[in-house]
DRENPA-3360 file (N, C-alpha, C; in nm, 2 decimals, always signed):
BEGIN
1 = XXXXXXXX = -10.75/+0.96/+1.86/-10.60/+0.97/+1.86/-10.56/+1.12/+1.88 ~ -10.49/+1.18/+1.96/-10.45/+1.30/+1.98/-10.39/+1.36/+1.88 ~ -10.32/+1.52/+1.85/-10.26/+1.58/+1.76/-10.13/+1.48/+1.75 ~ -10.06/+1.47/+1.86/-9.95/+1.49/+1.84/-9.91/+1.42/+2.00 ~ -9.77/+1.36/+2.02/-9.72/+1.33/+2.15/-9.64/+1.45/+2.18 ~ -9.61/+1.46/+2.30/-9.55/+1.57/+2.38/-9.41/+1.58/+2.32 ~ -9.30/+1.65/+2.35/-9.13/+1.58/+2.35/-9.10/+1.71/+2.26 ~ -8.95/+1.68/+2.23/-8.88/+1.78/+2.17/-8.80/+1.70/+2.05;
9 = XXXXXXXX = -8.85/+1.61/+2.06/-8.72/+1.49/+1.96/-8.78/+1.56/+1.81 ~ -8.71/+1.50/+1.69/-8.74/+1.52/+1.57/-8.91/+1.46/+1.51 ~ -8.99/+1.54/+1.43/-9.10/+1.47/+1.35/-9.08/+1.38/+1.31 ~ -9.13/+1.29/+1.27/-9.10/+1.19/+1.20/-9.18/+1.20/+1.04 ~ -9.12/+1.15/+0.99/-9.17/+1.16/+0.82/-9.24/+1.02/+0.76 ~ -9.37/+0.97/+0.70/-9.41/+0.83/+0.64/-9.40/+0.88/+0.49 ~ -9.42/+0.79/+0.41/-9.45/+0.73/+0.28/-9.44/+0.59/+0.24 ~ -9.46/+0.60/+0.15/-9.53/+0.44/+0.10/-9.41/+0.41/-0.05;
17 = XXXXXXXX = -9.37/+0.27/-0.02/-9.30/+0.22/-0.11/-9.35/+0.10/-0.17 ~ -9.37/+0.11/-0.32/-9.35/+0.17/-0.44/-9.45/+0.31/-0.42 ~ -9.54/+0.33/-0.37/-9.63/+0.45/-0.36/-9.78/+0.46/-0.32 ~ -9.85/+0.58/-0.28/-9.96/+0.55/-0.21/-10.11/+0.51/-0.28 ~ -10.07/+0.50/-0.37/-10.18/+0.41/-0.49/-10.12/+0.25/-0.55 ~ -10.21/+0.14/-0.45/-10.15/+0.02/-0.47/-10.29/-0.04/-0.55 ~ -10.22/-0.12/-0.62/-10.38/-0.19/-0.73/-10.36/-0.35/-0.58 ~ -10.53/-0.37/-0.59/-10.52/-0.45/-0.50/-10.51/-0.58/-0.50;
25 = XXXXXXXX = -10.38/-0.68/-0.41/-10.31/-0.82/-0.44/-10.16/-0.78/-0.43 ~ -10.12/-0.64/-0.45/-10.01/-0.59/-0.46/-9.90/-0.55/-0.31 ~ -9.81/-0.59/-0.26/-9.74/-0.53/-0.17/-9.66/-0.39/-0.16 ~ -9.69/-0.38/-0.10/-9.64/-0.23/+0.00/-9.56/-0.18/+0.12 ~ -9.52/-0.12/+0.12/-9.43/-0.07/+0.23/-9.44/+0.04/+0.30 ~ -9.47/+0.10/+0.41/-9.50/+0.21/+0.46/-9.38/+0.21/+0.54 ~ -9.32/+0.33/+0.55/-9.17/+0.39/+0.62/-9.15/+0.47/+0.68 ~ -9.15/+0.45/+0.79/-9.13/+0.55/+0.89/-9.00/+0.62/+0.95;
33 = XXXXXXXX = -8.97/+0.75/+0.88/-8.81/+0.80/+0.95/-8.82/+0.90/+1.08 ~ -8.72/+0.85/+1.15/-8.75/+0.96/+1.23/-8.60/+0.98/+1.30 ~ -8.56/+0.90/+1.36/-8.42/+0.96/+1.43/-8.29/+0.81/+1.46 ~ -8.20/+0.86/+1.50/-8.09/+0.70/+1.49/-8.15/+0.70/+1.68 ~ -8.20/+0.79/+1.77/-8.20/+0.75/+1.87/-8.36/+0.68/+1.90 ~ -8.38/+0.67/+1.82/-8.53/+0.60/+1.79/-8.54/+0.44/+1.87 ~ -8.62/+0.39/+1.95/-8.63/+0.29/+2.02/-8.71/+0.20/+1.98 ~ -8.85/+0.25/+1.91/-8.94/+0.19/+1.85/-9.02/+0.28/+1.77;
41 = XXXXXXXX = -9.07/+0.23/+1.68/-9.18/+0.29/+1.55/-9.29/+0.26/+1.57 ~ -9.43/+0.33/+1.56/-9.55/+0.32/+1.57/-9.67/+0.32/+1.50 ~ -9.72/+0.28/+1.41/-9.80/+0.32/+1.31/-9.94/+0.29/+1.34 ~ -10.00/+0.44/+1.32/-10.13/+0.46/+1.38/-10.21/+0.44/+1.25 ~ -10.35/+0.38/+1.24/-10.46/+0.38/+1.12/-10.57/+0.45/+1.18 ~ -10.64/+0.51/+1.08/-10.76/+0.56/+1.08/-10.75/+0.66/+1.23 ~ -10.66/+0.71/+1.24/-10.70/+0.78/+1.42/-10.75/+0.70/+1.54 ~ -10.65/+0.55/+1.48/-10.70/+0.51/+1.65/-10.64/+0.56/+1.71;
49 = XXXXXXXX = -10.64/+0.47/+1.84/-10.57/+0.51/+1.96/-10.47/+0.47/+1.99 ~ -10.45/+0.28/+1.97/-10.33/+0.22/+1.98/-10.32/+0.16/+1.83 ~ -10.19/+0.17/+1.88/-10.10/+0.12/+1.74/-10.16/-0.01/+1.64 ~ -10.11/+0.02/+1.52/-10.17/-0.07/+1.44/-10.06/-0.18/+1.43 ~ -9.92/-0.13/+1.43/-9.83/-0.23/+1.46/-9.68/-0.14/+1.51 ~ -9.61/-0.21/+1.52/-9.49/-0.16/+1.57/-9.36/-0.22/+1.54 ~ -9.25/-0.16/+1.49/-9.15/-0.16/+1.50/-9.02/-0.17/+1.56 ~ -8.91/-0.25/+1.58/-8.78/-0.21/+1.65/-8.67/-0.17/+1.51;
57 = XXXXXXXX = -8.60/-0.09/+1.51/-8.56/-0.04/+1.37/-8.41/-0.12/+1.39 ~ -8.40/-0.20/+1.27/-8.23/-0.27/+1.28/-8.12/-0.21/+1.24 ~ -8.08/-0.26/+1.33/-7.90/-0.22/+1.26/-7.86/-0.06/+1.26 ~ -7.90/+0.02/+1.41/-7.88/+0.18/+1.41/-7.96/+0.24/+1.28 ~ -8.05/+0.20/+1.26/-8.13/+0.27/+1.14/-8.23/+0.38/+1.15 ~ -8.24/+0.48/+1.13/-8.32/+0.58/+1.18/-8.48/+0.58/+1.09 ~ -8.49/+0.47/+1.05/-8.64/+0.42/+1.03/-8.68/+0.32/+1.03 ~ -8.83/+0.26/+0.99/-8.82/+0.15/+0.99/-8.98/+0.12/+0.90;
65 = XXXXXXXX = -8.99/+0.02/+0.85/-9.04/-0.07/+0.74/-9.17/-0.15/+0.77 ~ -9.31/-0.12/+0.71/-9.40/-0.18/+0.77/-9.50/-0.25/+0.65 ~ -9.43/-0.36/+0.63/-9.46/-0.44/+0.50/-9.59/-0.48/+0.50 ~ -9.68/-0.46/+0.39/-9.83/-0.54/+0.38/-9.77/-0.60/+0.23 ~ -9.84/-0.71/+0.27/-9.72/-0.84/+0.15/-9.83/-0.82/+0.06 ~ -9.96/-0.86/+0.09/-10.09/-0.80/-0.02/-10.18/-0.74/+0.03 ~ -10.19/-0.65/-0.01/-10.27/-0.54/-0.04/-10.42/-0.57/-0.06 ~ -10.52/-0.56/+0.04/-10.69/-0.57/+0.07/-10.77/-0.42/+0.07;
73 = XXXXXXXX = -10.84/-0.43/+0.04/-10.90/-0.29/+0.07/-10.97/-0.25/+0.24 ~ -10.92/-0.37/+0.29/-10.91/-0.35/+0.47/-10.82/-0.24/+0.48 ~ -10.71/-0.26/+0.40/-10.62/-0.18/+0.44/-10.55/-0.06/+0.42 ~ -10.70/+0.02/+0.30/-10.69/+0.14/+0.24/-10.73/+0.21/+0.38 ~ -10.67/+0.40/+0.36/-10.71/+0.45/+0.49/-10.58/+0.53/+0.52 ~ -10.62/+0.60/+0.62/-10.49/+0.74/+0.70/-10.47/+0.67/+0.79 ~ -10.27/+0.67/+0.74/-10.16/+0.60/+0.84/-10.12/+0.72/+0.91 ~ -10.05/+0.74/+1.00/-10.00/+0.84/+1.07/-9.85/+0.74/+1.15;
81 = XXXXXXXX = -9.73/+0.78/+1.17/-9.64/+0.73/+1.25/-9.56/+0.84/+1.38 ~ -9.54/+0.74/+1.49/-9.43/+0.81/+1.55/-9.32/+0.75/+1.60 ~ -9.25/+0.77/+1.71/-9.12/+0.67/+1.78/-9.11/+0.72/+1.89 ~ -9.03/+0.62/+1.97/-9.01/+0.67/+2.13/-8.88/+0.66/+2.06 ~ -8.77/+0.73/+2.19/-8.64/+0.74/+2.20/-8.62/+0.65/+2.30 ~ -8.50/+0.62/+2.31/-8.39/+0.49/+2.41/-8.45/+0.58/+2.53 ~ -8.45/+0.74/+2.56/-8.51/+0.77/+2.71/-8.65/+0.78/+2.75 ~ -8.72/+0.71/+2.64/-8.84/+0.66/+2.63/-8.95/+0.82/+2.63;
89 = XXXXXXXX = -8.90/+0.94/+2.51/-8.95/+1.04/+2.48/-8.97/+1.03/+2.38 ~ -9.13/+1.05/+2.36/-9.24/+1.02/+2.24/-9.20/+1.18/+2.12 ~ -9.25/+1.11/+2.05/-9.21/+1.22/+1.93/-9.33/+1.27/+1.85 ~ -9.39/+1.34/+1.76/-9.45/+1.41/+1.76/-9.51/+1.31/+1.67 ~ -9.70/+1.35/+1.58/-9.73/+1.22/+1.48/-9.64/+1.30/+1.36 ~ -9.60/+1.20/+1.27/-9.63/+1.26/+1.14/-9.73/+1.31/+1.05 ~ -9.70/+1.37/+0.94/-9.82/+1.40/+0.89/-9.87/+1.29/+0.84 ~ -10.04/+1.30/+0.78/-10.07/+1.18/+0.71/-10.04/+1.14/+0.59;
97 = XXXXXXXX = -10.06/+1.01/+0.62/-10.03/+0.91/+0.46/-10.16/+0.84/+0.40 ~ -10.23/+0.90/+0.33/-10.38/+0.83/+0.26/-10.31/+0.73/+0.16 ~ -10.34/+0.61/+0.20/-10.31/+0.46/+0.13/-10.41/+0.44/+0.06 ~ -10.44/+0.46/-0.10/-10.55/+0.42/-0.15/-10.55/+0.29/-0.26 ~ -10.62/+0.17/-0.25/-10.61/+0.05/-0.29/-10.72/+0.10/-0.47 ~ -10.67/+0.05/-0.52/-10.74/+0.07/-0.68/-10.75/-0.06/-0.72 ~ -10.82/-0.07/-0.84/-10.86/-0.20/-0.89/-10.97/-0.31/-0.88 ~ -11.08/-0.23/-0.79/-11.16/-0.30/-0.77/-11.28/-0.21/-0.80;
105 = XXXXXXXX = -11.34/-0.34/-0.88/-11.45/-0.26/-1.00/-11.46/-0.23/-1.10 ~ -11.52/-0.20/-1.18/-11.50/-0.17/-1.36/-11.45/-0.05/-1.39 ~ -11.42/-0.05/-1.46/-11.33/+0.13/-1.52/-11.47/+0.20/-1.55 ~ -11.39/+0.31/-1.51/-11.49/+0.47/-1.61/-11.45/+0.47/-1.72 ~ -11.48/+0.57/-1.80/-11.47/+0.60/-1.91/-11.44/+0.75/-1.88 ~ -11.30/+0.74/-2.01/-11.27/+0.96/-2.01/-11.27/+0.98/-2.12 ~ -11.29/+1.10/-2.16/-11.34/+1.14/-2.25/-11.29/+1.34/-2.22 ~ -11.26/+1.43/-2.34/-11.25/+1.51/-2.34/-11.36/+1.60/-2.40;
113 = XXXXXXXX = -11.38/+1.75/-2.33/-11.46/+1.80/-2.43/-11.46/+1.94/-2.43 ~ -11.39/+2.00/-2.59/-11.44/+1.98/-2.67/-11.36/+1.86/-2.78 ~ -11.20/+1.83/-2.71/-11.11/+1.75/-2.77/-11.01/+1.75/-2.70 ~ -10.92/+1.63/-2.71/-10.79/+1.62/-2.67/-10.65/+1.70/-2.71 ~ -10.69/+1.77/-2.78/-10.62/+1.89/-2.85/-10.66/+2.00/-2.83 ~ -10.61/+2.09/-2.75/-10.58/+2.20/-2.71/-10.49/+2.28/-2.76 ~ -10.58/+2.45/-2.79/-10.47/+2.55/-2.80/-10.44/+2.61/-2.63 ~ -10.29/+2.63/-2.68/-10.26/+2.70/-2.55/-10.32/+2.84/-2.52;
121 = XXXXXXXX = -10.37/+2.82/-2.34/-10.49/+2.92/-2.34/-10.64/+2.91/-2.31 ~ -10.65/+2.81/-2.39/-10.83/+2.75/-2.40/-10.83/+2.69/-2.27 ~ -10.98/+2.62/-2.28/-11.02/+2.58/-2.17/-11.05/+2.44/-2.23 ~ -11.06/+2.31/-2.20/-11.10/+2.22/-2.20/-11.18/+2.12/-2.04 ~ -11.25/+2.01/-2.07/-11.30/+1.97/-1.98/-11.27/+1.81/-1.97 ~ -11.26/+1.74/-1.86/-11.24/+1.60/-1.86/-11.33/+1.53/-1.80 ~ -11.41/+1.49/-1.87/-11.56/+1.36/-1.83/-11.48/+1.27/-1.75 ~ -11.50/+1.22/-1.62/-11.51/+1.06/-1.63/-11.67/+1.00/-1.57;
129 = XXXXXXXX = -11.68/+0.91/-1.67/-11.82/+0.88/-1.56/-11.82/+0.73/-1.58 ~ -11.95/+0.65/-1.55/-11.96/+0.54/-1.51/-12.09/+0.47/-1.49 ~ -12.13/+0.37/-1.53/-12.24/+0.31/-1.45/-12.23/+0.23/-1.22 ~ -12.15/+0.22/-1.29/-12.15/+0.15/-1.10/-12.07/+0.24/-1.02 ~ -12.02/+0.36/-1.10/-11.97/+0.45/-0.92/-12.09/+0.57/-0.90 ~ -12.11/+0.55/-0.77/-12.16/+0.66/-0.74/-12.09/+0.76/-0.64 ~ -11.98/+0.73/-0.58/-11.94/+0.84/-0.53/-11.81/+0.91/-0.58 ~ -11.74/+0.97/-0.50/-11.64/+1.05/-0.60/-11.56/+0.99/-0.72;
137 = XXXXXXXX = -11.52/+1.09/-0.78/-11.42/+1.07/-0.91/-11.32/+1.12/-0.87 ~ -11.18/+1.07/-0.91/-11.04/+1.08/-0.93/-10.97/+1.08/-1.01 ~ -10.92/+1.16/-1.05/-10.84/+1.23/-1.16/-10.69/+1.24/-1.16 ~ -10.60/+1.17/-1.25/-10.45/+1.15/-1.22/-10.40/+1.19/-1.36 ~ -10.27/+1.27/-1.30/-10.20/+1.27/-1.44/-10.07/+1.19/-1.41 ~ -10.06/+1.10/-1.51/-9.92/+1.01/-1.49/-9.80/+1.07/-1.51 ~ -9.73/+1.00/-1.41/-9.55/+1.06/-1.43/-9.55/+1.19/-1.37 ~ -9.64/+1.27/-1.32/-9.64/+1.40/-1.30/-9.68/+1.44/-1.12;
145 = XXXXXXXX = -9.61/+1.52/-1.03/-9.62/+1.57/-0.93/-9.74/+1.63/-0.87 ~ -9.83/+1.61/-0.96/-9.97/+1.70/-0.91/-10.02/+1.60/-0.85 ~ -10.08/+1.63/-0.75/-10.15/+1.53/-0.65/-10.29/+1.54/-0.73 ~ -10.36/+1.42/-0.71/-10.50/+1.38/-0.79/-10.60/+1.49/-0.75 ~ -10.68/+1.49/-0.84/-10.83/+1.59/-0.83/-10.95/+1.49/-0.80 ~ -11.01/+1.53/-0.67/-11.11/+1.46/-0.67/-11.25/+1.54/-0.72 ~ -11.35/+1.51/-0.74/-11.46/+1.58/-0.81/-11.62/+1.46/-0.74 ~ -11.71/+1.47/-0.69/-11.84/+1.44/-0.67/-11.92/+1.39/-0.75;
153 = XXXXXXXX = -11.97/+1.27/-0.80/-12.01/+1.23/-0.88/-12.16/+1.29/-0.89 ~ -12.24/+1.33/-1.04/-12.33/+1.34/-1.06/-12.40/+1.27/-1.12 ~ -12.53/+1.24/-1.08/-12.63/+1.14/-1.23/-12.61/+1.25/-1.35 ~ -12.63/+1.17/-1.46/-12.64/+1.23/-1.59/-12.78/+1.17/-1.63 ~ -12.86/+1.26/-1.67/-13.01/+1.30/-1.67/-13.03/+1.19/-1.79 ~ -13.12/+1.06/-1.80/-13.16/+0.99/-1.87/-13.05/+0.93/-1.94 ~ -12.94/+0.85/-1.86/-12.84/+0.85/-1.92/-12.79/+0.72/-1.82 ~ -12.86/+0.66/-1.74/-12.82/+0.58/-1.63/-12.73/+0.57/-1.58;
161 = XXXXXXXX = -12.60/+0.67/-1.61/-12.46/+0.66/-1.58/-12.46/+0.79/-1.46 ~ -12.30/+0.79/-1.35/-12.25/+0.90/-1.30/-12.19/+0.98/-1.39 ~ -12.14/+1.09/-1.34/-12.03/+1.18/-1.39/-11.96/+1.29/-1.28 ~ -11.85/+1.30/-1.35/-11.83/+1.44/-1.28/-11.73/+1.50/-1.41 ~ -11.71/+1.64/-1.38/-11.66/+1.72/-1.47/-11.55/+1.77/-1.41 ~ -11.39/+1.74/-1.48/-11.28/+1.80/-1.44/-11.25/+1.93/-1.50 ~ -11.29/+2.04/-1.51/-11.24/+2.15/-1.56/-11.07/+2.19/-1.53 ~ -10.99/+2.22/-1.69/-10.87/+2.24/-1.71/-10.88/+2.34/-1.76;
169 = XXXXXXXX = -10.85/+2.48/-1.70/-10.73/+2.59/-1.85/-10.76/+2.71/-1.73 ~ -10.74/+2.78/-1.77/-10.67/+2.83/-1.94/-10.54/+2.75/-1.90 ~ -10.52/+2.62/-2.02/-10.43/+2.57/-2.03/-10.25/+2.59/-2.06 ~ -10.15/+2.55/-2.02/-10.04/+2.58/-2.06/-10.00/+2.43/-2.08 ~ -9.87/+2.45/-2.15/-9.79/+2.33/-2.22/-9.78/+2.24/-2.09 ~ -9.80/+2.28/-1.97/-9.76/+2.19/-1.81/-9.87/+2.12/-1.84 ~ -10.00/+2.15/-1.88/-10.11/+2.09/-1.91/-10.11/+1.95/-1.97 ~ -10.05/+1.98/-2.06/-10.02/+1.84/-2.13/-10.00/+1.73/-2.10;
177 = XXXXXXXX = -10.03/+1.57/-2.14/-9.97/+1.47/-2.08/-10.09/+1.33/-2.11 ~ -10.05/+1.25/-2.01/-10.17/+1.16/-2.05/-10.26/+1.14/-1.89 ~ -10.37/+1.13/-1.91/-10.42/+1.10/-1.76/-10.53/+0.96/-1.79 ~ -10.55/+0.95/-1.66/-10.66/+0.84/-1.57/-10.73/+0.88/-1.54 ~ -10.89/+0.84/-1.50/-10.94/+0.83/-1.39/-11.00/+0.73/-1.36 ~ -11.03/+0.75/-1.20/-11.12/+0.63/-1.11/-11.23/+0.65/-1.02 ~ -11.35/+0.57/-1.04/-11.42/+0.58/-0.92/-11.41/+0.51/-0.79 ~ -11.50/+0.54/-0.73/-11.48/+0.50/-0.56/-11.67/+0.51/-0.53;
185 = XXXXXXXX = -11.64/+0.46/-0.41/-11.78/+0.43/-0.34/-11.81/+0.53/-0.19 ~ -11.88/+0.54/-0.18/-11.89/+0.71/-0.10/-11.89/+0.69/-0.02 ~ -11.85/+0.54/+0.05/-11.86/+0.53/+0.22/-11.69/+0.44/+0.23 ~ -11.61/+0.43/+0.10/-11.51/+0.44/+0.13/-11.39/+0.49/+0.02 ~ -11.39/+0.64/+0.03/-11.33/+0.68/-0.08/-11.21/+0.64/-0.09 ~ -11.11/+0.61/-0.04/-10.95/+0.53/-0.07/-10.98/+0.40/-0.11 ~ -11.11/+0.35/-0.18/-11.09/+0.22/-0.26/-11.14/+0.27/-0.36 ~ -11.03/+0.26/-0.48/-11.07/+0.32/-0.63/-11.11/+0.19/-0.72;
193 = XXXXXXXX = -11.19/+0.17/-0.85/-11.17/+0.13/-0.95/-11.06/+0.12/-1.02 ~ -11.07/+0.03/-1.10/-10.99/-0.04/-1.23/-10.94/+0.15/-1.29 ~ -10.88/+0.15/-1.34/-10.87/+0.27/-1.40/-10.93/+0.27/-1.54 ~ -10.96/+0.38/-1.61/-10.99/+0.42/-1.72/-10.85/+0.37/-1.79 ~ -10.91/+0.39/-1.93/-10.83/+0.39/-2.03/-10.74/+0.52/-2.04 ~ -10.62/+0.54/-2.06/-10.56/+0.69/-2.10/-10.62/+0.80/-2.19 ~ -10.56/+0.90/-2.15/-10.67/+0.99/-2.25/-10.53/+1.08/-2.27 ~ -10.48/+1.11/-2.36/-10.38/+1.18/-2.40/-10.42/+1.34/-2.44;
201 = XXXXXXXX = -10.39/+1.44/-2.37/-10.41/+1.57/-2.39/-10.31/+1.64/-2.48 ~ -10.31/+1.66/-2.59/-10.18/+1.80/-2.64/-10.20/+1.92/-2.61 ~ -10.10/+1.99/-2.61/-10.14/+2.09/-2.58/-10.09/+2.18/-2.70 ~ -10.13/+2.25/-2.78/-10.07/+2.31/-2.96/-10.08/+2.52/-2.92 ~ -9.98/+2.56/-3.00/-9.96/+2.69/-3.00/-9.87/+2.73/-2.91 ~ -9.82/+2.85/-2.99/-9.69/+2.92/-2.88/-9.72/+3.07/-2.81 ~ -9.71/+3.07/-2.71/-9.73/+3.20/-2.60/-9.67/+3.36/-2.69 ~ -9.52/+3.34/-2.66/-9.47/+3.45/-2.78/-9.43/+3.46/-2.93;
209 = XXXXXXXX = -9.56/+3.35/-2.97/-9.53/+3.34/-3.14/-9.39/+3.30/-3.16 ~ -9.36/+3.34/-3.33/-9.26/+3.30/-3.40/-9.13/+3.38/-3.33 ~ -8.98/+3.35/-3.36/-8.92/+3.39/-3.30/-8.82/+3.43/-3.47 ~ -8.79/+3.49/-3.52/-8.70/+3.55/-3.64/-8.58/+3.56/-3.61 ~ -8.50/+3.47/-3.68/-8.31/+3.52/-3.71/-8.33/+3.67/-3.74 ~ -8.16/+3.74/-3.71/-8.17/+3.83/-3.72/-8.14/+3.84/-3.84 ~ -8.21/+3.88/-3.96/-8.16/+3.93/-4.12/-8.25/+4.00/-4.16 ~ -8.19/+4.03/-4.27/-8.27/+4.14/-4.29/-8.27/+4.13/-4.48;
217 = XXXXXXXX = -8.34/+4.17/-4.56/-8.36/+4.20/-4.70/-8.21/+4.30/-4.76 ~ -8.16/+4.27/-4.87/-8.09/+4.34/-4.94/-8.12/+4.48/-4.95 ~ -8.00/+4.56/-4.93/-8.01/+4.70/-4.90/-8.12/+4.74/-5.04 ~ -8.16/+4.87/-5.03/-8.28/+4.90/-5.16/-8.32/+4.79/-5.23 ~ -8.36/+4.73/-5.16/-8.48/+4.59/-5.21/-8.60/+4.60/-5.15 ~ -8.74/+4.60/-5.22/-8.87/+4.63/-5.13/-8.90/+4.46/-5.15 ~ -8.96/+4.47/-5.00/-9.05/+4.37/-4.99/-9.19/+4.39/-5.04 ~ -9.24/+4.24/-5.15/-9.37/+4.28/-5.20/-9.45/+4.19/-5.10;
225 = XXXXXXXX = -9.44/+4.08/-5.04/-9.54/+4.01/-4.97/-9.45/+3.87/-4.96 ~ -9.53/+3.83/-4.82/-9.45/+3.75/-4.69/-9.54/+3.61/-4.74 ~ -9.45/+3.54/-4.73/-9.58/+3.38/-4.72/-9.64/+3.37/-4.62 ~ -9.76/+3.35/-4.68/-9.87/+3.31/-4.52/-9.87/+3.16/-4.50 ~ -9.82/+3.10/-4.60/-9.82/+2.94/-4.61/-9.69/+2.88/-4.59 ~ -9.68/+2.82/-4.42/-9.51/+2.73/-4.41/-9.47/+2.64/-4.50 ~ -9.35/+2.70/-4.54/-9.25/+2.60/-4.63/-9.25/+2.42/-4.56 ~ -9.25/+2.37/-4.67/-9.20/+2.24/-4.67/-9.10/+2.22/-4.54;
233 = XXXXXXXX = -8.98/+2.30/-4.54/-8.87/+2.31/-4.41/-8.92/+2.35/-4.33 ~ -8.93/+2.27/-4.19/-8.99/+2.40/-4.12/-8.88/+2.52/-4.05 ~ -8.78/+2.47/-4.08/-8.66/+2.56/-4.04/-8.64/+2.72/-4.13 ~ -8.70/+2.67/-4.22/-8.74/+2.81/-4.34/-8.87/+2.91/-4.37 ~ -8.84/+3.02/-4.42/-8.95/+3.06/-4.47/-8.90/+3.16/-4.59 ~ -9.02/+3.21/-4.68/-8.97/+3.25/-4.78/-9.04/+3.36/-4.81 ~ -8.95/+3.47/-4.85/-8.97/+3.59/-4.88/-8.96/+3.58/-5.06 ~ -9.03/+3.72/-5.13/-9.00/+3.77/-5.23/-8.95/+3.87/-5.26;
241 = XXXXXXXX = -8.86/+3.92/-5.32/-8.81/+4.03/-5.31/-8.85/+4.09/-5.44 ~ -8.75/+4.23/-5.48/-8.79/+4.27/-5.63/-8.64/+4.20/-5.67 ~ -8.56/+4.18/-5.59/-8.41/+4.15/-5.75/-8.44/+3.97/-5.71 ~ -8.56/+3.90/-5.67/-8.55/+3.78/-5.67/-8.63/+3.69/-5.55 ~ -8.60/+3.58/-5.50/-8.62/+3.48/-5.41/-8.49/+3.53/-5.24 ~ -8.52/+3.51/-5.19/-8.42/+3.51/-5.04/-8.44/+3.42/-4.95 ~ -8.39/+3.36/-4.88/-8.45/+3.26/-4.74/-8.41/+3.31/-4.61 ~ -8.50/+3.34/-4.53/-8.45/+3.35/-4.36/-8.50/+3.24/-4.28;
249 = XXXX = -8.41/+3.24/-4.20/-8.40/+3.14/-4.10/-8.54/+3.15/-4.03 ~ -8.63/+3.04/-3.99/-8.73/+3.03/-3.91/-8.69/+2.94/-3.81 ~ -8.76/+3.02/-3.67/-8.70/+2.96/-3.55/-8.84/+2.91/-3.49 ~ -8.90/+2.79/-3.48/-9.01/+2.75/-3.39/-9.00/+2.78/-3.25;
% end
């Protein structure tokens, strides 16, 4: 399949509706925009040559809709789209869209190490491994814009299982959240497994420490010693003075 068609018309844009991780039995939508003078839509797989199917876009619509009602792992794989115009001038490909079908197979297992609790800073590490995948591992964090980590699966020495090792840090609070992962089979990595179980990461400690109201101790009053131990409130902390007790404000 070539880069790209000749022309000057607009790119055209794909994605996948509900999204490009479908568990498989499930329908999908692939969408193609590109222009209102658009005459027909094209959707290329795997870098053929000819079209995998085609579109006429309704009702002056400047895209158009290419429904798989269920979802096979035939149909995992790189979509690419374009369009002719009414003067019959082809438009460039879009970029690609990797459709990856999940759910077929047994889950991995994740696991964190040295814990799912993290200070902010550290380094932690995320196992997933498996007895039946041997090819890559995938790594998702839910709700969140990071596109997945893939990782190579390794034997684990006297252990009959794969693995691979997601290294995280030096962590920040973005760190945080819950994740997945899944295997795949190495002659076709866009069909994943069942997912793992979630693995909840926290992420604990603050970058610029405590933050102090502005107050201050009664004029000629010495301070004898600060609590190293938080009050009951956490909105408080407690000082001693010499003419008594005082409270300042504590700000997390």
């Amino acid at each position: 399949m070539p880069d790209s068609f000749p022309g000057d018309v607009p790119k055209p844009s794909i994605w996948a509706d509900p999204g490009p991780f479908v568990t498989e039995g499930s329908p999908v939508t692939i969408w193609c925009q590109g222009s209102l003078q658009a005459s027909a839509y094209l959707l290329y797989k795997d870098r053929g040559s000819e079209p995998w199917e085609t579109r006429i876009p309704q009702n002056s619509s400047d895209k158009a809709g290419f429904l798989i009602g269920a979802i096979t792992q035939t149909h995992a794989g790189r979509y690419q789209c374009a369009y002719h115009t009414t003067g019959d001038i082809p438009s460039e490909w879009s970029d690609p869209l990797f459709l990856v079908v999940t759910g077929v197979g047994g889950a991995p297992s994740l696991s964190a190490q040295p814990g799912p609790v993290v200070a902010s800073g550290e380094n932690v590490s995320l196992s997933c491994s498996s007895q039946l995948t041997s090819g890559p591992f995938h790594l998702l964090k839910e709700g969140g814009a990071d596109p997945p980590q893939h990782m190579e699966a390794k034997p684990r020495m006297h252990a009959g299982r794969w693995q691979a090792i997601f290294p995280l840090g030096p962590v920040s609070p973005s760190h945080g959240g819950t994740y997945r992962c899944y295997g795949s089979l190495s002659f076709n990595p866009n069909v994943w497994s069942q997912p793992s179980a979630p693995l909840h990461i926290e992420i604990t400690g603050w970058n610029d420490g405590p933050k102090w109201a502005t107050a201050s101790p009664p004029e000629n009053s010495l301070i004898h010693t600060q609590s190293s131990v938080k009050p009951p409130n956490p909105k408080t902390t407690q000082w001693r003075i010499s003419s008594g007790w005082a409270w300042l404000a504590w700000s997390w």
